[in-house]
Each structure stands twice: as structure tokens, then as C-alpha cells.
C-alpha positions as CSV (number, residue, x, y, z in Angstrom):
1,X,8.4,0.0,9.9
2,X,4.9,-1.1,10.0
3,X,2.1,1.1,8.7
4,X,-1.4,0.2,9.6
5,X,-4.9,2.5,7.5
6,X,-7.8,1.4,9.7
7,X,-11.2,0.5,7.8
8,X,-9.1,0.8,4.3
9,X,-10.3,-1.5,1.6
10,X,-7.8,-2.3,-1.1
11,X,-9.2,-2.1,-4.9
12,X,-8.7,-5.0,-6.7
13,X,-6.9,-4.7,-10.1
14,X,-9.7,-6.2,-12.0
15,X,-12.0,-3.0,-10.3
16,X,-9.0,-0.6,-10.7
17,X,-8.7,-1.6,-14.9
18,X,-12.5,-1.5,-15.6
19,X,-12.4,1.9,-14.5
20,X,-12.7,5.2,-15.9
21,X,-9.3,6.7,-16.3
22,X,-10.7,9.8,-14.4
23,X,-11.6,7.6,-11.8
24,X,-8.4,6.0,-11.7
25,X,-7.1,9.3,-11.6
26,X,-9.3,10.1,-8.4
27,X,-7.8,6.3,-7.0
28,X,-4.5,7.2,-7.0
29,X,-4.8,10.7,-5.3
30,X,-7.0,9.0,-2.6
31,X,-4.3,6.4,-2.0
32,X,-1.4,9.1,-2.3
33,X,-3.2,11.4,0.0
34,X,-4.1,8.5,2.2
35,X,-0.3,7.4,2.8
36,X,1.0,10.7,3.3
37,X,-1.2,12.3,5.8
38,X,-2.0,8.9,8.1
39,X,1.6,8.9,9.1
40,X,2.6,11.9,11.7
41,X,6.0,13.8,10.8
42,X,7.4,12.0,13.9
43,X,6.1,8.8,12.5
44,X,7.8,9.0,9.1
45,X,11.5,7.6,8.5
46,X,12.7,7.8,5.0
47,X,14.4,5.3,3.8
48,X,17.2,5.8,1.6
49,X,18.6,1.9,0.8
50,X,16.9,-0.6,-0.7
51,X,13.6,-2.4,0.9
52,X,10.9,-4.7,0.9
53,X,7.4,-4.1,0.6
54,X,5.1,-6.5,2.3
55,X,1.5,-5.2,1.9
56,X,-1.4,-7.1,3.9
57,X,-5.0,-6.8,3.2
58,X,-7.8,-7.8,6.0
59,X,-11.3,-7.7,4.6
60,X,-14.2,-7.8,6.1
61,X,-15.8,-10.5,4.9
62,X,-14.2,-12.2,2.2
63,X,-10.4,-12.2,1.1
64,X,-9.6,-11.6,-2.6
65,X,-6.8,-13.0,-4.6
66,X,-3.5,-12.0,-3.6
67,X,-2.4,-10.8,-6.7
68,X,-5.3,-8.7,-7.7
69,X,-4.4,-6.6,-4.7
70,X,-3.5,-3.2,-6.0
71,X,0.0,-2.7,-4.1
72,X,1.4,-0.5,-6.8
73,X,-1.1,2.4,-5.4
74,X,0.4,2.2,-2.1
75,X,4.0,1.9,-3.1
76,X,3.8,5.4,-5.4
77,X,2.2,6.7,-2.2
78,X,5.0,5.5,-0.2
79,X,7.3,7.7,-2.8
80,X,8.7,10.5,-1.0
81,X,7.1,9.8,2.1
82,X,9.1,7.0,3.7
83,X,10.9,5.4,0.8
84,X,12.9,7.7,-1.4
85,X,11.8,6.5,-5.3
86,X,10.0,3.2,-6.1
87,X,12.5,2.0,-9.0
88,X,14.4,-0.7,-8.6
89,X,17.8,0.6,-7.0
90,X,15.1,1.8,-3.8
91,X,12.4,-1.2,-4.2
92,X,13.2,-5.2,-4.2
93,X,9.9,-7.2,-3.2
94,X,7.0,-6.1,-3.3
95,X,4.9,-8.9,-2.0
96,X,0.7,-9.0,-1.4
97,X,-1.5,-11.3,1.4
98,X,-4.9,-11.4,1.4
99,X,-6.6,-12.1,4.8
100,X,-9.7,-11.8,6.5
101,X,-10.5,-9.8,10.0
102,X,-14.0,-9.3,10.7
103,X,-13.3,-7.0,13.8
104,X,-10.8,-5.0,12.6
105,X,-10.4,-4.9,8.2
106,X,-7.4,-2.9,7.6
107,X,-4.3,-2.8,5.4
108,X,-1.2,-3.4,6.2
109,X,2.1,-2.6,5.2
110,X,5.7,-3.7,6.4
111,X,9.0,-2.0,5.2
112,X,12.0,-3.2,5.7
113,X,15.4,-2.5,4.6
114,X,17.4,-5.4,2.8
115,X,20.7,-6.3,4.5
């Protein structure tokens, strides 16, 4: 399953930690709210076995460092939405890329279920 959030910019952890922890707060609902209502009810599949969680970030302009994408954001708002729990009987890799797009900046993210 492939999930696609036009014109989204990922915070960067180093963004995300120097914040307030009311506007982390704020952060986290944005994300949550984000994942849950881009994704039609005929869209959704929930998976129930173990996956992997590829997230891909195209920036504008220029690419961050792949791990100071904030994936964990994403994956809570995948909770309950198209993966049953995030802990580690649901969730195997979680994996970040960092690219650049100038006509289209997005984020990306890939489930798939582990064989």
C-alpha cells in the first residue's frame, strides 16, 4: 500500500525537539489528523500482520538527513488507521529516504506486509 500527502513537509527531529511541548502537542494532531482523513474509507486496508514502513520525503529544495526525518509522527498516525498497533509484534522496519522533487515535494509512505 502506498500512501502519497501532496505539498507535505516532514519536520525534522532537531525542529520537532527544540520545540515547545505544546507545539509538539499541536505536531502530532496535525500529523494524526493528516493520515487519517487523506485516505478515503475505500482507500484504507488494515493491516493486521506484521509490516514494513518505508517513508519517503521529497523536498522542495533541499533534502535533509535521513535520519532526522520524523517517521515516528507518521507511524502513530498510521495506528488504527491502516496498521493495527505500532509495537513491535505489528511494526518491523521502519525505514526513512530523503529526496528532492522540485515539481512535486511530497511524502511518501510504503507498507508492506512481511512474508
Amino acid at each position: 500500500m502506498t500512501i502519497i500527502f501532496p505539498n507535505e513537509r516532514s519536520i525534522s527531529w532537531n525542529r520537532y525537539l527544540d520545540m515547545h511541548w505544546t507545539e509538539r502537542a499541536k505536531e502530532v494532531i496535525r500529523v494524526k489528523t493528516l493520515v487519517k482523513y487523506s485516505l478515503k474509507p475505500h482507500q484504507r486496508k488494515m493491516f493486521f500482520k506484521r509490516v514494513n514502513i518505508f517513508i519517503t520525503v521529497y523536498f522542495e529544495y533541499h533534502s535533509q538527513d535521513s535520519s532526522n526525518i520524523c517517521a515516528k509522527l507518521y507511524e502513530d498516525g498510521l495506528k488504527g488507521v491502516v496498521i493495527f498497533d505500532d509495537n513491535p509484534k505489528y511494526v518491523g522496519i521502519v525505514a526513512t529516504e530523503s529526496k528532492v522533487s522540485k515539481e512535486n515535494p511530497r511524502v511518501e509512505i510504503y507498507i508492506e506486509e512481511q512474508i
